[in-house]
DSSP file (Angstrom, degrees, kcal/mol; ACC not computed):
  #  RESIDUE AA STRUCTURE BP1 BP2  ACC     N-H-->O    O-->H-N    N-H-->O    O-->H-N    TCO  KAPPA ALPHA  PHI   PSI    X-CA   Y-CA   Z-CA
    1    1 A X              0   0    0      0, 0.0     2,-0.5     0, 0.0    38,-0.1   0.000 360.0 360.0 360.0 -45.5   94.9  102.5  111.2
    2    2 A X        -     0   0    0     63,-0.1    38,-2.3    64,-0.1     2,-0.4  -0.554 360.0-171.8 -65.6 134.0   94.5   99.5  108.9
    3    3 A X  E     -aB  40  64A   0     61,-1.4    61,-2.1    -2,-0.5     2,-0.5  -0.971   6.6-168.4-122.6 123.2   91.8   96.7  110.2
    4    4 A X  E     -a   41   0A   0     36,-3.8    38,-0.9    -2,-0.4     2,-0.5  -0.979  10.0-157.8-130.5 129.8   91.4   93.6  108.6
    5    5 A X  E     -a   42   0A   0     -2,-0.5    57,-1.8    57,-0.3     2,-0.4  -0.817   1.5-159.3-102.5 140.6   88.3   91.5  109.6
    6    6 A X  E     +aC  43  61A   0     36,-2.3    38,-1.2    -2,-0.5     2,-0.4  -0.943  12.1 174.9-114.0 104.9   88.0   88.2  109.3
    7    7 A X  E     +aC  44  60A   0     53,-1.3    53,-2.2    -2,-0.4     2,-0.6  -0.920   7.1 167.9 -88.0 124.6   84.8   86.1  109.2
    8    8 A X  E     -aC  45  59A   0     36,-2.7    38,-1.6    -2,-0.4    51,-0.2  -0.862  36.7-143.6-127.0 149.1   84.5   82.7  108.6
    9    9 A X  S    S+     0   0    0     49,-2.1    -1,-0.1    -2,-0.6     2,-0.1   0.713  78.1  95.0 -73.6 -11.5   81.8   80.0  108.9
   10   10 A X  S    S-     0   0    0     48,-0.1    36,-0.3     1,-0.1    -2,-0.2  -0.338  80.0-115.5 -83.9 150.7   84.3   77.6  110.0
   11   11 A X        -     0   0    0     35,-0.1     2,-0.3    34,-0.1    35,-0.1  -0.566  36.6-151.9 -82.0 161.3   84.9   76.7  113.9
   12   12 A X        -     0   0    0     -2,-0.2     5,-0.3    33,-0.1    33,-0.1  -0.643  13.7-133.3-158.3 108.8   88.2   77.6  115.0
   13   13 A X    >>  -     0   0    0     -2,-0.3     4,-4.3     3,-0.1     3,-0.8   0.396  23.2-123.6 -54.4 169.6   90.3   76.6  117.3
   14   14 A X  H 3> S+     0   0    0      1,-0.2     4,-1.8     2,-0.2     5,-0.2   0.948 106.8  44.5 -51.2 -48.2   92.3   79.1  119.8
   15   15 A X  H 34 S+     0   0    0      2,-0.2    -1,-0.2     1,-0.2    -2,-0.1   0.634 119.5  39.3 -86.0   9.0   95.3   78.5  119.4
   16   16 A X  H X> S+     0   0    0     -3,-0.8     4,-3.9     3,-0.1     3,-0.9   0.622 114.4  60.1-100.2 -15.4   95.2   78.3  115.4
   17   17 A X  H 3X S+     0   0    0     -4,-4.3     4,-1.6    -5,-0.3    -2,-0.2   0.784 110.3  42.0 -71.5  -2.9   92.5   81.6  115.9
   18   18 A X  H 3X S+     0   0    0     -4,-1.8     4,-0.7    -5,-0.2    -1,-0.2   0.537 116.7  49.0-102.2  -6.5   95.8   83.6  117.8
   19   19 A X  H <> S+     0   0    0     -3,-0.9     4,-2.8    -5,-0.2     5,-0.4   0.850 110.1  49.8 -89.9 -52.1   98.2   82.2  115.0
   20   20 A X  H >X S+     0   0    0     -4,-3.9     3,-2.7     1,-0.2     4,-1.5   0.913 118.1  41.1 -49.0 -77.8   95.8   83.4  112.2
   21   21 A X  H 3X S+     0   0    0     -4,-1.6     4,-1.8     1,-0.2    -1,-0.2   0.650 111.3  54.8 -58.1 -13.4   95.8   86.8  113.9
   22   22 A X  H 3X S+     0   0    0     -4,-0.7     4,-1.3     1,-0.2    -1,-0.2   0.886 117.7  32.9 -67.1 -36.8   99.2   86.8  114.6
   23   23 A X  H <X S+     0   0    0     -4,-2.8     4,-1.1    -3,-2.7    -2,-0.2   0.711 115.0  61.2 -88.2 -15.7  100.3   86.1  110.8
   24   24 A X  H  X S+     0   0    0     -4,-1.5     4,-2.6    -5,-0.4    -1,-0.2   0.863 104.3  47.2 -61.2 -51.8   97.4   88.1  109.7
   25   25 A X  H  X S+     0   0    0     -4,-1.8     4,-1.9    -5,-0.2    -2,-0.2   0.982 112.7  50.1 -54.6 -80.6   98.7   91.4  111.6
   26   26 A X  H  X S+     0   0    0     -4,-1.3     4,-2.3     1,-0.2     5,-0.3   0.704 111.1  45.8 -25.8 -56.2  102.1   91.0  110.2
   27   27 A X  H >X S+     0   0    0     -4,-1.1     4,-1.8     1,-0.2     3,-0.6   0.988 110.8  50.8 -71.2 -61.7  101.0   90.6  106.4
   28   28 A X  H 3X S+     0   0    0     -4,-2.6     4,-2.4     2,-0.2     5,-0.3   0.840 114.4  47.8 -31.2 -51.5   98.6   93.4  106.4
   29   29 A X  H 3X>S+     0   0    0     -4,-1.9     4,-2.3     1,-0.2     5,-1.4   0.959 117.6  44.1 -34.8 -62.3  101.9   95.6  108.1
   30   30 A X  H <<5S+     0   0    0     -4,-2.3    -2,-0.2    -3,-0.6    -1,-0.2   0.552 117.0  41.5 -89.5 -15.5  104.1   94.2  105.4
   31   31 A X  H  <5S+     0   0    0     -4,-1.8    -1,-0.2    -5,-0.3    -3,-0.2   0.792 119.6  41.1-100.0 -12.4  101.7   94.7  102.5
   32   32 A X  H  <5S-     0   0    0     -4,-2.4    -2,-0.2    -5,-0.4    -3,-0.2   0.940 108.6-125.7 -78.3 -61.4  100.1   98.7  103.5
   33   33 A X  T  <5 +     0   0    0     -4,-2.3    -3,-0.2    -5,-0.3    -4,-0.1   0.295  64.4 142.1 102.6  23.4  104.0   99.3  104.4
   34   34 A X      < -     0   0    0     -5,-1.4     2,-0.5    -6,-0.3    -1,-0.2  -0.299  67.6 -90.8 -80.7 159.6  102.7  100.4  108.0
   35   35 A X    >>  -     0   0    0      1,-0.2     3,-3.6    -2,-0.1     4,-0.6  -0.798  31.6-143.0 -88.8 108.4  103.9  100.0  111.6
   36   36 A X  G >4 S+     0   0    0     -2,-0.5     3,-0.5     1,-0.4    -1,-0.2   0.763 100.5  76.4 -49.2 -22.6  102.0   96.6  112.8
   37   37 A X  G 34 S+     0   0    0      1,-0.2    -1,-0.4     3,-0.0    -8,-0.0   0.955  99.7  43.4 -50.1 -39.1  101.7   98.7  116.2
   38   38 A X  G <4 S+     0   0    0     -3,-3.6     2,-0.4     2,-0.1    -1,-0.2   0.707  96.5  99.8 -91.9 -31.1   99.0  100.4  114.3
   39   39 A X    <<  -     0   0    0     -4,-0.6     2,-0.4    -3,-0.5   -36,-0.2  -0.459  48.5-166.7 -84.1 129.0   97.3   97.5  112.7
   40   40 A X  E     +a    3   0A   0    -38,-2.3   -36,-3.8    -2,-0.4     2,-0.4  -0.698   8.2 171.7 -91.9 147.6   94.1   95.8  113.8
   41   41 A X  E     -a    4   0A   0     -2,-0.4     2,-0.3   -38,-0.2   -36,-0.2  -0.919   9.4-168.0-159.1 161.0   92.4   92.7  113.0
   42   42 A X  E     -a    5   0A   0    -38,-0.9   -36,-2.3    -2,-0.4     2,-0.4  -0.917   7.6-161.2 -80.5 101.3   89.7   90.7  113.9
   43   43 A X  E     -a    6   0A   0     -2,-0.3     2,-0.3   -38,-0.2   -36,-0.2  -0.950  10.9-174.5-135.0 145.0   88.3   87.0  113.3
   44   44 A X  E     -a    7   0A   0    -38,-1.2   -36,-2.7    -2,-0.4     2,-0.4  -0.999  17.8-163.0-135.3 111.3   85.0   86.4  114.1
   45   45 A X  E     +a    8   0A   0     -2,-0.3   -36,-0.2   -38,-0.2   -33,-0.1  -0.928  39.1  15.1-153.1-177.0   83.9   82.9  113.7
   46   46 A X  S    S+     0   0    0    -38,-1.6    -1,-0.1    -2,-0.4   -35,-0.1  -0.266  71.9 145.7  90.1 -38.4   81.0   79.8  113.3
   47   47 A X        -     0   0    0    -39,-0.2    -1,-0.2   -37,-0.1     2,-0.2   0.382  67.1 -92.3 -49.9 176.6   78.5   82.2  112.5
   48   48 A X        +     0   0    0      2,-0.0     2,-0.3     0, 0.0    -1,-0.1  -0.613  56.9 171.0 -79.3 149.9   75.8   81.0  110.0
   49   49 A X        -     0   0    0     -2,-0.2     2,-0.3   -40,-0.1    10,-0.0  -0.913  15.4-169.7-161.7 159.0   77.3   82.1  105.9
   50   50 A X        -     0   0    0     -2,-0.3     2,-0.2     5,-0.1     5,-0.1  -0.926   6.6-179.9-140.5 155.1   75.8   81.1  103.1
   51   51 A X  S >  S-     0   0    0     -2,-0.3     3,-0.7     0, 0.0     5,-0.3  -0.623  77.9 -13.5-173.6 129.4   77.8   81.9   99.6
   52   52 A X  T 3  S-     0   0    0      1,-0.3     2,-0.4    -2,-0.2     3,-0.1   0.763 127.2 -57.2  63.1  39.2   76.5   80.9   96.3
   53   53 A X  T 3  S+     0   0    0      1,-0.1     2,-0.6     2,-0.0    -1,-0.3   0.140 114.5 116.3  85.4 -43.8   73.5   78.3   98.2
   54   54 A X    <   -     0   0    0     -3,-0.7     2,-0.6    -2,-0.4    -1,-0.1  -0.542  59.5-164.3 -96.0 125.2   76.4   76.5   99.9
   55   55 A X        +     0   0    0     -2,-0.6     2,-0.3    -5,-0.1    -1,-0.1  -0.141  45.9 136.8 -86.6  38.5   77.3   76.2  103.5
   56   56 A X  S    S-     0   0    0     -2,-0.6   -47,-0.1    -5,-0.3    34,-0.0  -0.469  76.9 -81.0 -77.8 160.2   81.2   74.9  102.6
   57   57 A X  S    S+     0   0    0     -2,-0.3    -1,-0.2    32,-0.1     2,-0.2  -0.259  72.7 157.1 -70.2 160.6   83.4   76.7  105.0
   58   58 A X        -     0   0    0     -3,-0.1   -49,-2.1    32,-0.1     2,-0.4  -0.860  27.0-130.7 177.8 149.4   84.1   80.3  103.8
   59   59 A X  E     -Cd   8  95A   0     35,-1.1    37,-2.5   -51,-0.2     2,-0.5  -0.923   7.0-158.5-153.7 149.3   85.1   83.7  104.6
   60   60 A X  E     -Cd   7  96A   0    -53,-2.2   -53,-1.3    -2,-0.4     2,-0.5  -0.894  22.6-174.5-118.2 118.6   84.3   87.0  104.2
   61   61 A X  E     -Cd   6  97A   0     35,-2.0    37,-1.0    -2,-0.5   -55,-0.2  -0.823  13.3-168.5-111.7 135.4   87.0   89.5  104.8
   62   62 A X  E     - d   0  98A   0    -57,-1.8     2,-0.3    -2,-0.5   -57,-0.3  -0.568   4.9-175.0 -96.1 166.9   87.3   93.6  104.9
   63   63 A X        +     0   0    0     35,-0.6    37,-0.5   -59,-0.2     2,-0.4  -0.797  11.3 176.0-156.5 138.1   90.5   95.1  104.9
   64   64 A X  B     +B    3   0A   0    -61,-2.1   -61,-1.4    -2,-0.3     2,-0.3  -0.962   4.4 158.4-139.8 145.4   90.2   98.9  105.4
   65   65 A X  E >   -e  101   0B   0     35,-3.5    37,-1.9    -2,-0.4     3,-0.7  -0.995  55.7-101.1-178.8-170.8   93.2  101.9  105.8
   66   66 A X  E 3  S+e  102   0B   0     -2,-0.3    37,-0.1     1,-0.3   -64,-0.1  -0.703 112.8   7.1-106.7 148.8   93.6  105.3  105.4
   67   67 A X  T 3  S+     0   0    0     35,-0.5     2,-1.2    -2,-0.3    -1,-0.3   0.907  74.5 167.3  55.4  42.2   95.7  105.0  101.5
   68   68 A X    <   -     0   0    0     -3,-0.7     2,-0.9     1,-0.1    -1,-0.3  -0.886  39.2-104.4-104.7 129.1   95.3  101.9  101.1
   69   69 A X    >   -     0   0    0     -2,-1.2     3,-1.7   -37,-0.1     2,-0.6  -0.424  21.4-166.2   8.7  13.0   96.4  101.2   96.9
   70   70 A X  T 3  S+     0   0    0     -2,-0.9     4,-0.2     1,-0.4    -1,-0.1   0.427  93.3  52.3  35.3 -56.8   94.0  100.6   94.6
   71   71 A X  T 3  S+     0   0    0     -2,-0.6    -1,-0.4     1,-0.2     4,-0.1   0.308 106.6  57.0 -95.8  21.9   96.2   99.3   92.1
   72   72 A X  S <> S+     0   0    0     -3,-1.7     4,-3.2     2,-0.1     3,-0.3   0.453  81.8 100.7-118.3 -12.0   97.7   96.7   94.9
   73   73 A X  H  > S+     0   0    0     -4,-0.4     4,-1.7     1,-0.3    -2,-0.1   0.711  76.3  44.8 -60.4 -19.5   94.3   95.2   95.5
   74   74 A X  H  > S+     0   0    0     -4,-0.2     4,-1.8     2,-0.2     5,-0.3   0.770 110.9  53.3-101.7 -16.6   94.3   92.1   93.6
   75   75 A X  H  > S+     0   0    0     -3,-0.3     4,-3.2     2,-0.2    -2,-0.2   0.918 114.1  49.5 -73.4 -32.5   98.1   91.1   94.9
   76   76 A X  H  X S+     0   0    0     -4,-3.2     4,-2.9     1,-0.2     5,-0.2   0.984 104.6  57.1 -60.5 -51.6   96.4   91.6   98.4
   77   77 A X  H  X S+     0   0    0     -4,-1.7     4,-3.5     3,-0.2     5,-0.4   0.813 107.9  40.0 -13.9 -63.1   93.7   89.6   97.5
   78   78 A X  H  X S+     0   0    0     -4,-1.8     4,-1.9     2,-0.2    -1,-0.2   0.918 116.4  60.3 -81.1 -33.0   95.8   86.2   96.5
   79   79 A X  H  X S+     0   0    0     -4,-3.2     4,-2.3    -5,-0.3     5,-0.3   0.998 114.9  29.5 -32.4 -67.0   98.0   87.3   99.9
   80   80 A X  H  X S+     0   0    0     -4,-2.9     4,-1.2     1,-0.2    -2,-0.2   0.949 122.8  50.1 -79.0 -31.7   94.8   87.0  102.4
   81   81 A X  H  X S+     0   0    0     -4,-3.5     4,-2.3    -5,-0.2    -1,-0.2   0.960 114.2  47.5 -65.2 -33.0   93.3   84.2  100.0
   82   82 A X  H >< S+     0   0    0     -4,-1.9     3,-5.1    -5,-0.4     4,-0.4   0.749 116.9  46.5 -61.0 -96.2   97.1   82.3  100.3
   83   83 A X  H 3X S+     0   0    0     -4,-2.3     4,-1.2     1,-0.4    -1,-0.2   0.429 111.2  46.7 -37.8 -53.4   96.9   82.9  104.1
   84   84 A X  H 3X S+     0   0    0     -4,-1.2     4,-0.9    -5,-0.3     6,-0.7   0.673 116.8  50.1 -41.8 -45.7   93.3   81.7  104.6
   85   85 A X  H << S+     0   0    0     -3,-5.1    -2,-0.2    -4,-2.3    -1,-0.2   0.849 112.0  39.3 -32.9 -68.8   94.3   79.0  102.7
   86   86 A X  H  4 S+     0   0    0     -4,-0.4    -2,-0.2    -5,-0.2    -3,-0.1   0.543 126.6  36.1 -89.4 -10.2   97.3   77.9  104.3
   87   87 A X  H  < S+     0   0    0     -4,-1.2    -3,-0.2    -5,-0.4    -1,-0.2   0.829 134.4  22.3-101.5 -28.2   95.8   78.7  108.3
   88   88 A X  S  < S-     0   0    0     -4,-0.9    -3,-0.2    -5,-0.2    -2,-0.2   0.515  90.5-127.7-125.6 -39.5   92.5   77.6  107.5
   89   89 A X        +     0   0    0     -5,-0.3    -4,-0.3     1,-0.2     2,-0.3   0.883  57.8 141.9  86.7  36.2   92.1   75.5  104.7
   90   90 A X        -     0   0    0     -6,-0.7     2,-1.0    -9,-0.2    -1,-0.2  -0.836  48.2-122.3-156.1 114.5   89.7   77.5  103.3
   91   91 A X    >   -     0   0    0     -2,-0.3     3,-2.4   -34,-0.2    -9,-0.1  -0.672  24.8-110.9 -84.3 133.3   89.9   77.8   99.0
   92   92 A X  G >  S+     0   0    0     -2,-1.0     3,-0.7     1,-0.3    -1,-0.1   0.432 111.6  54.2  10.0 -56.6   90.2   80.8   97.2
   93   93 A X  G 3  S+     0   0    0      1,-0.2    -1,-0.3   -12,-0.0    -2,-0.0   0.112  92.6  63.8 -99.3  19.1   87.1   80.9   95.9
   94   94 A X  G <  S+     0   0    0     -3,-2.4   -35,-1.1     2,-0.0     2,-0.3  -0.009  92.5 103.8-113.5  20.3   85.1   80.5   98.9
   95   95 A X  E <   -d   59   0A   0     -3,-0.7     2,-0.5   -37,-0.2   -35,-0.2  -0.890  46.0-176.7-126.0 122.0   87.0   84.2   99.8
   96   96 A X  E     -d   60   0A   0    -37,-2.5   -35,-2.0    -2,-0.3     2,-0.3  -0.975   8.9-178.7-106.8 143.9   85.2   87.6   99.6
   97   97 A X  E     -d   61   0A   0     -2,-0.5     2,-0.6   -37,-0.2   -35,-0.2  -0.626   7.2-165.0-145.9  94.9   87.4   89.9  100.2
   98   98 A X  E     -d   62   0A   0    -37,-1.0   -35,-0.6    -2,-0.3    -2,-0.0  -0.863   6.2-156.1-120.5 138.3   86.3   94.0  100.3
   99   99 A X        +     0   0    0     -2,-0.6   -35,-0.2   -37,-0.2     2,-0.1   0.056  12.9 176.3 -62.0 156.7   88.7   96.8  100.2
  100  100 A X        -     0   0    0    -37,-0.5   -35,-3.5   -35,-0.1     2,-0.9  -0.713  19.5-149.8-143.2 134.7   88.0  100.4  101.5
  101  101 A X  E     -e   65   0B   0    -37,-0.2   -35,-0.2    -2,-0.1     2,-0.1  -0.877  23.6-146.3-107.1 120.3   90.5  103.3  101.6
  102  102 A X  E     -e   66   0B   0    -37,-1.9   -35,-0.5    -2,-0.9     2,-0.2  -0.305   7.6-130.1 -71.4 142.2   89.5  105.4  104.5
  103  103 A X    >   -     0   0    0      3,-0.3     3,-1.1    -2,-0.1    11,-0.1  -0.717  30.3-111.4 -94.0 163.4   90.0  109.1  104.4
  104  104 A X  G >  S+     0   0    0      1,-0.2    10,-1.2    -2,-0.2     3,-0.8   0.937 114.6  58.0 -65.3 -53.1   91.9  110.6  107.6
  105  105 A X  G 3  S+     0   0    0      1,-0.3    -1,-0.2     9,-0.2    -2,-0.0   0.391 102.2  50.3 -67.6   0.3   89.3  112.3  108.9
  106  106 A X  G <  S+     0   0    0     -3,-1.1    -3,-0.3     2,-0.0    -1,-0.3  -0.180  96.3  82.7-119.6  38.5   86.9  109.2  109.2
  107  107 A X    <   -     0   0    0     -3,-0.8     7,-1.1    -5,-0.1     2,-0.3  -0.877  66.3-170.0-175.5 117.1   89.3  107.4  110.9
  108  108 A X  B     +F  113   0C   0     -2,-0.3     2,-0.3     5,-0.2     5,-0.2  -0.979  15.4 149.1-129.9 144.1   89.6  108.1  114.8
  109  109 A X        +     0   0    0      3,-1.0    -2,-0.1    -2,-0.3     0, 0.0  -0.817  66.4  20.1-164.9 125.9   92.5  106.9  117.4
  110  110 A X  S    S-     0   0    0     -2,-0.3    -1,-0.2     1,-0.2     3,-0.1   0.934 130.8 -59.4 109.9  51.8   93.9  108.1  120.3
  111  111 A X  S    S+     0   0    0      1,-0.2    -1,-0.2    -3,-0.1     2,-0.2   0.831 124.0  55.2  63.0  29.2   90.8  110.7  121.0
  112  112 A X  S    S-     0   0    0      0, 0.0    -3,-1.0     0, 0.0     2,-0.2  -0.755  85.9 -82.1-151.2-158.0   91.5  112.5  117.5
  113  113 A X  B      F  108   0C   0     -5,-0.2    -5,-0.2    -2,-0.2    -8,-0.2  -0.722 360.0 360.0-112.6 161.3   91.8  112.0  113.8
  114  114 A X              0   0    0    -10,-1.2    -9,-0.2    -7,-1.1   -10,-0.1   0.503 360.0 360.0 -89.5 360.0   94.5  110.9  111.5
C-alpha cells in the first residue's frame, strides 16, 4: 500500500537506479512500520525540472499510504532527503518531497480495497 515516487532530473545509471530502489523499498517499510512485500516505488528519471529558475539536479518525491503519520513527516523528510543524498548526490534542498495519507477505500490491490 505505500508508494514512494521518485523523480529526478539527474541521469541515472542502472545499477545505482536498482540500488536506489532497493534501499528506497526497505526505508519506506521500516519508517510506515509495513511489510516491504506491500511497498512500491518508483524512480523516474532525466526528465526536464526546473526548481527555483535552476536546472541543478533535483528531485521531486511523493510518498503516499493508507495511515501514513502526520506527525512523522518531517523525520521522513531528512530520511528520503539523507537517502537521496547519499545514492544520488543530490542536496537537501533541491528535495520536494509531498506526503498523502490515503484512505482504504481509495486505495485498490488484489482486485479490491484495503
Amino acid at each position: 500500500m505505500p508508494l514512494l515516487r521518485i523523480q529526478t532530473s539527474q541521469a541515472v545509471a542502472a545499477d545505482t537506479g536498482k540500488g536506489l530502489l532497493s534501499k528506497a523499498s526497505q526505508a519506506v517499510a521500516d519508517m510506515l512500520g509495513k511489510p516491504e512485500r506491500y511497498v512500491m516505488v518508483s524512480l523516474e528519471h532525466n526528465p526536464d525540472m526546473l526548481f527555483g529558475g535552476s536546472d541543478e539536479p533535483l528531485a521531486y518525491l511523493e510518498l503516499k499510504s493508507i495511515g501514513l503519520p502526520e506527525a512523522n513527516t518531517a523525520e521522513f523528510s531528512r530520511r528520503l532527503a539523507d537517502l537521496l543524498g547519499d545514492e544520488l548526490g543530490l542536496p537537501a534542498d533541491r528535495i520536494y518531497i509531498e506526503f498523502a495519507d490515503a484512505p482504504r477505500a481509495m486505495w485498490g490491490w488484489n482486485g479490491g480495497t484495503f
